[in-house]
C-alpha positions as CSV (number, residue, x, y, z in Angstrom):
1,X,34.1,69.2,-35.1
2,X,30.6,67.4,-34.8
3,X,30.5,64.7,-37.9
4,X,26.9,64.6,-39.9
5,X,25.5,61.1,-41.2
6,X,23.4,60.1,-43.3
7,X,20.3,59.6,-42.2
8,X,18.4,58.3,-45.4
9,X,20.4,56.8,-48.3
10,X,18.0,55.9,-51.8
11,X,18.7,53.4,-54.2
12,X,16.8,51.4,-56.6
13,X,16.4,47.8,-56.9
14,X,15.8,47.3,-60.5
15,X,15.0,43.7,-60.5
16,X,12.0,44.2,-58.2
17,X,11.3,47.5,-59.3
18,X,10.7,48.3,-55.6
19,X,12.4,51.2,-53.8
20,X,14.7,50.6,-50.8
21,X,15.6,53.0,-48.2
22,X,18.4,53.0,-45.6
23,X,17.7,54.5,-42.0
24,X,21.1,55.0,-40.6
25,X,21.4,55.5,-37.4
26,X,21.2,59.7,-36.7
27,X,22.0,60.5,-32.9
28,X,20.8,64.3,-34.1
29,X,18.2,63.7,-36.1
30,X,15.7,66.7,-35.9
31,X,17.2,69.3,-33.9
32,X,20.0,67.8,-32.1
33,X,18.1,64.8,-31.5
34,X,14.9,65.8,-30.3
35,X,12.9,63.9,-33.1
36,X,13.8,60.5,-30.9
37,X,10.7,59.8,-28.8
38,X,10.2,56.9,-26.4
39,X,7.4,54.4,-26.0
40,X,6.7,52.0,-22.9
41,X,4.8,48.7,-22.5
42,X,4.3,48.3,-18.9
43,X,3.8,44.0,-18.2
44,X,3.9,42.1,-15.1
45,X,6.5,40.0,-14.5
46,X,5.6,37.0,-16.4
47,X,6.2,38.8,-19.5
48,X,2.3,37.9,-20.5
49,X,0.1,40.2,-18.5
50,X,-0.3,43.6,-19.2
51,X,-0.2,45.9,-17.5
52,X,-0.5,49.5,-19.1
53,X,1.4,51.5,-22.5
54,X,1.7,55.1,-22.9
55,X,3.8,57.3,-25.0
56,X,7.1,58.7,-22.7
57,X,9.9,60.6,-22.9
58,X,13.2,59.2,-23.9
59,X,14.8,60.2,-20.4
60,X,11.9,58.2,-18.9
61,X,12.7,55.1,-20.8
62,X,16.4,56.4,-19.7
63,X,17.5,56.5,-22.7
64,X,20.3,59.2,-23.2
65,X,20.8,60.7,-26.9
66,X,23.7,62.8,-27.1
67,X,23.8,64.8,-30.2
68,X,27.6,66.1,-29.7
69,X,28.5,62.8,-28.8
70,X,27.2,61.0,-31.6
71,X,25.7,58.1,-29.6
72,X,22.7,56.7,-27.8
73,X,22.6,54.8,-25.0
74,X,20.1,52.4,-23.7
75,X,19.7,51.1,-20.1
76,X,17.6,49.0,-18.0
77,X,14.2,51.6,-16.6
78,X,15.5,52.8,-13.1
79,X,12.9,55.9,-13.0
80,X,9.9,54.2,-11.8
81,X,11.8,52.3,-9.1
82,X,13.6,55.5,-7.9
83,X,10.1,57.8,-7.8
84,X,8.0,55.1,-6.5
85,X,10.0,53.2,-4.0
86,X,7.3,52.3,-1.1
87,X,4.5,51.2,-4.1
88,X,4.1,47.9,-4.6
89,X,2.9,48.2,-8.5
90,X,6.2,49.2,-8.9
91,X,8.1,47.9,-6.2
92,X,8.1,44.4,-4.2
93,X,8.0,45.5,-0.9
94,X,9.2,42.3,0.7
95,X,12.6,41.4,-1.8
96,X,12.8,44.8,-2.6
97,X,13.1,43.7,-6.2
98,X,11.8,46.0,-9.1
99,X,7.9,44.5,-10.0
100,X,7.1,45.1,-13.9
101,X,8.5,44.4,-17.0
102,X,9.3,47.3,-18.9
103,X,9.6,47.0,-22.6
104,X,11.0,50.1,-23.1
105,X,10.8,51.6,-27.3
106,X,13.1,54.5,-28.1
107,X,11.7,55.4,-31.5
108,X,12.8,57.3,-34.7
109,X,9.3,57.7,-37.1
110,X,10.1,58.7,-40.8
111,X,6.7,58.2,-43.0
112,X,8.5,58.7,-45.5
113,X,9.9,55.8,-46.0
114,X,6.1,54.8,-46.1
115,X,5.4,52.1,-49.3
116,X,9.2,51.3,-49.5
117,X,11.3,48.2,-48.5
118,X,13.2,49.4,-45.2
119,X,16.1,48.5,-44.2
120,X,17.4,50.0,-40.4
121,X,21.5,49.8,-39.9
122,X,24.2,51.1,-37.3
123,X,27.0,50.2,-35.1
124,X,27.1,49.0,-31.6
125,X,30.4,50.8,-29.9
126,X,30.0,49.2,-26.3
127,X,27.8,46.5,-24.8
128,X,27.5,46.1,-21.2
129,X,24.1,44.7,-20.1
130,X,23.4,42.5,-17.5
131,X,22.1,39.1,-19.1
132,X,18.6,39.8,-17.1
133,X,17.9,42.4,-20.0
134,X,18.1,42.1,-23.7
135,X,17.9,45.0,-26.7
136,X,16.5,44.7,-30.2
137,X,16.5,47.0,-33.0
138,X,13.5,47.2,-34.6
139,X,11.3,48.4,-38.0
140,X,8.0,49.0,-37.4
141,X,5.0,49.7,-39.6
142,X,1.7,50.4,-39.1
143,X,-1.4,51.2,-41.1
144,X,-3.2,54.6,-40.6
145,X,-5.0,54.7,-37.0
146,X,-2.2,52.7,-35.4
147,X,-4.4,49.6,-35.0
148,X,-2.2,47.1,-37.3
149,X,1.0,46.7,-36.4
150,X,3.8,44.8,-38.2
151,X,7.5,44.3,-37.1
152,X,11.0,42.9,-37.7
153,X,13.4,42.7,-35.6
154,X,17.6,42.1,-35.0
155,X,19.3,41.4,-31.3
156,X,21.6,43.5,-30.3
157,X,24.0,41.2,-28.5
158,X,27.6,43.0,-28.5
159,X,29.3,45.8,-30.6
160,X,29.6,46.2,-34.4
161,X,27.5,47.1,-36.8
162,X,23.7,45.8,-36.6
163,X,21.1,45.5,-39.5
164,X,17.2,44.7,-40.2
165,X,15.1,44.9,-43.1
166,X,11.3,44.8,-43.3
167,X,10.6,43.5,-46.7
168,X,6.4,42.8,-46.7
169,X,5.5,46.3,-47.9
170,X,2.1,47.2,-48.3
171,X,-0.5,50.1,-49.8
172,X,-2.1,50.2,-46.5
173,X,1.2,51.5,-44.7
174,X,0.9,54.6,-43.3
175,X,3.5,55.1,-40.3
176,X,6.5,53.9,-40.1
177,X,9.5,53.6,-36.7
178,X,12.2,52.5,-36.0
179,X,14.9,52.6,-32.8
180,X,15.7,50.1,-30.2
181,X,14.0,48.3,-27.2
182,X,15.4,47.7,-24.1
183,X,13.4,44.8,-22.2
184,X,13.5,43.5,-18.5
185,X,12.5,44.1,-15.1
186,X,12.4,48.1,-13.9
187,X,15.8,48.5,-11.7
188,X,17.1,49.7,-8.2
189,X,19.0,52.9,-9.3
190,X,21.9,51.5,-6.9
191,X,22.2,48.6,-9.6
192,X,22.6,51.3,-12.2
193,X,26.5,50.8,-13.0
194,X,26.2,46.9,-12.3
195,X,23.5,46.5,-15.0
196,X,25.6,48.7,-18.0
197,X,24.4,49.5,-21.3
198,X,24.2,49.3,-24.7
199,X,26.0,52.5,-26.7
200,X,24.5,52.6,-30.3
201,X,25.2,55.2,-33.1
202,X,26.0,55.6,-36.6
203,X,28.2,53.0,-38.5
204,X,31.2,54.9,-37.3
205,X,30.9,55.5,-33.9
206,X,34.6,56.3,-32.4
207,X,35.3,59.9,-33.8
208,X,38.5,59.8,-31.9
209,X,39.8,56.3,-33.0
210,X,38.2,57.7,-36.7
211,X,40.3,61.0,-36.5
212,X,43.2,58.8,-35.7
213,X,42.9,56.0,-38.6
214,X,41.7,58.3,-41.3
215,X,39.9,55.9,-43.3
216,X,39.4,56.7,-46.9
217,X,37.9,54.3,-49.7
218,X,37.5,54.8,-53.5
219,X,36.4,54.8,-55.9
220,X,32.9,54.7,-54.0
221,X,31.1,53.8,-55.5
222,X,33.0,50.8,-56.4
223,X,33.0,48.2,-59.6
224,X,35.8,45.9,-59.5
225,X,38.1,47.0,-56.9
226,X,38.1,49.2,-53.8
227,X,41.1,51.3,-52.6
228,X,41.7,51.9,-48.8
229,X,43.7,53.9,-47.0
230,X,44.5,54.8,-43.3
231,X,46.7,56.8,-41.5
232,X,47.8,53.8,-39.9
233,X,49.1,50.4,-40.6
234,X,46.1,47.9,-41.5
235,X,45.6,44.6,-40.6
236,X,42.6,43.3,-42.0
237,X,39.2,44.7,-43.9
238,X,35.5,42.5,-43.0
239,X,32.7,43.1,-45.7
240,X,28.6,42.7,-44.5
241,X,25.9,43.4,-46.4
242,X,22.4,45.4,-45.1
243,X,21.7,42.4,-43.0
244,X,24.8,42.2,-41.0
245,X,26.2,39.2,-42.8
246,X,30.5,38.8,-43.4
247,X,30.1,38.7,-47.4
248,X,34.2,39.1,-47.8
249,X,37.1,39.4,-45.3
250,X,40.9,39.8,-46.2
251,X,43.8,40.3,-44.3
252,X,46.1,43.6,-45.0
253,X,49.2,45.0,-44.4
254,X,50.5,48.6,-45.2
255,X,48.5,51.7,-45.6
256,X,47.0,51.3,-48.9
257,X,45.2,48.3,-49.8
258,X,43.3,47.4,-52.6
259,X,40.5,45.1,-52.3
260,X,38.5,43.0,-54.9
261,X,35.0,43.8,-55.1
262,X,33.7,42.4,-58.3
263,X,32.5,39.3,-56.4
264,X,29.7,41.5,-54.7
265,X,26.4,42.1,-55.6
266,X,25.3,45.0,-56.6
267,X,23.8,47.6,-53.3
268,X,25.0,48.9,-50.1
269,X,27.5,47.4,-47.7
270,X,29.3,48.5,-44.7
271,X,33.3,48.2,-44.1
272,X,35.2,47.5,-40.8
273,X,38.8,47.9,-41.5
274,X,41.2,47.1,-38.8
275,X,44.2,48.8,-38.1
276,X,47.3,49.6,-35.4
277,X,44.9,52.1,-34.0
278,X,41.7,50.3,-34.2
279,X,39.2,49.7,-36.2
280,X,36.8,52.5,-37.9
281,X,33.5,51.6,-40.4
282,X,32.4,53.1,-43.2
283,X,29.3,52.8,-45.9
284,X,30.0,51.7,-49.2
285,X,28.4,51.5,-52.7
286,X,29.1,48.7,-55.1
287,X,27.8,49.0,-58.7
């Protein structure tokens, strides 16, 4: 049975008075997925010259959204290596080494977080790449004609769950993205398996270790204390906020825990809970 998240989650922040939105991310989002585009930044080598930038699609970047599955995985550019092979703008002919940098965008857009503080989350579930490449997840706003662009960032440097906020709203704002890029030198396809990947999805990403564990937490939201219970015997139960930060960790034993939440702030926070079986993540609300 194919899980459905959450992609946008509301809240207020009454102190401010400015609205907050959550972006979780939605491997299906539009119809089973195809509302993810792709974007790439063609450099040379020295990261500083530039080279060309043109809208492509994700399988270009080679990016691989898998609705069913419930993930996205990002991987060094292979295409333009394997299509080009005897071109030297792609391809040095004499090492045989890939000749650009590819900075390589796979974007959600959602305007209508437009005006909003933003706040972009989800969980890693496998990290392989080669050190020669790094990944960032990213929010991205722009004004109306594309020609101002202002960005936050996170890196993405092994699994669990990842978080970035962009927090300079402003009335000019007219587009908003966000997603994940991939940056580094385009690859030999043969290198392919070597270089790995980077598997992102929604907070929970293991359905199987999820079906398994059978997390459960309430009340949610939560005041003072949180209940949580697996199918499986617990261990321990790590507490972040939006930004990715450990706000509370406590170890467990037994299937039903209860855990103290009063210390916490008011908002959103995400949940890894540890068990026998693994561990499985969930979003939750304290008030």
């Amino acid at each position: 049975m194919r899980k459905t998240y959450l992609l946008l989650a509301m809240m207020l922040t009454f102190a401010t008075g400015m609205a907050q939105v959550t972006i979780e991310t939605d491997p299906c989002a539009g119809a089973d997925g195809d509302a993810w585009g792709g974007f790439m930044n063609v450099f040379e080598l020295d990261g500083v010259t530039y080279a060309f930038g043109s809208g492509w699609g994700v399988a270009d970047l080679k990016t691989t959204v898998d609705c069913a599955g419930g993930t996205i995985t990002l991987q060094p550019n292979f295409n333009t290596y394997a299509d080009n092979p005897d071109d030297p703008f792609w391809v040095d002919q004499t090492t045989g080494e890939g000749n650009k940098l590819m900075k390589a965008s796979t974007i959600y857009a959602d305007n209508s977080a437009v005006g909003q503080e933003i706040t972009f989350t989800g969980g890693v579930g496998s990290y392989t790449l080669d050190g020669a490449y790094s990944v960032v997840a990213f929010v991205r706003v722009f004004n109306a004609d594309f020609s101002t662009l202002r960005e936050v960032t996170t890196p993405i440097t092994g699994t669990g769950v990842f978080s970035v906020t962009m927090t300079e709203v402003e009335g000019t704002d007219a587009n908003v993205q966000v997603g994940f890029e991939v940056v580094g030198a385009n690859a030999n396809p043969a290198d392919e398996a070597a270089l790995g990947s980077v598997v992102v999805g929604p907070v929970a990403l293991n359905v199987n270790d999820a079906e398994i564990i059978g997390l459960s937490a309430y009340p949610n939201p939560a005041k003072d204390v949180l209940n949580v219970q697996t199918r499986t015997e617990q261990t321990g139960i790590a507490i972040y906020n939006v930004l990715g930060q450990q706000v509370l960790t406590q170890k467990l034993t037994g299937t039903n825990s209860a855990i103290n939440v009063a210390g916490l702030k008011t908002g959103v926070y995400f949940a890894t809970v540890t068990t026998d079986a693994g561990q499985q993540q969930i979003k939750i609300v304290k008030r």
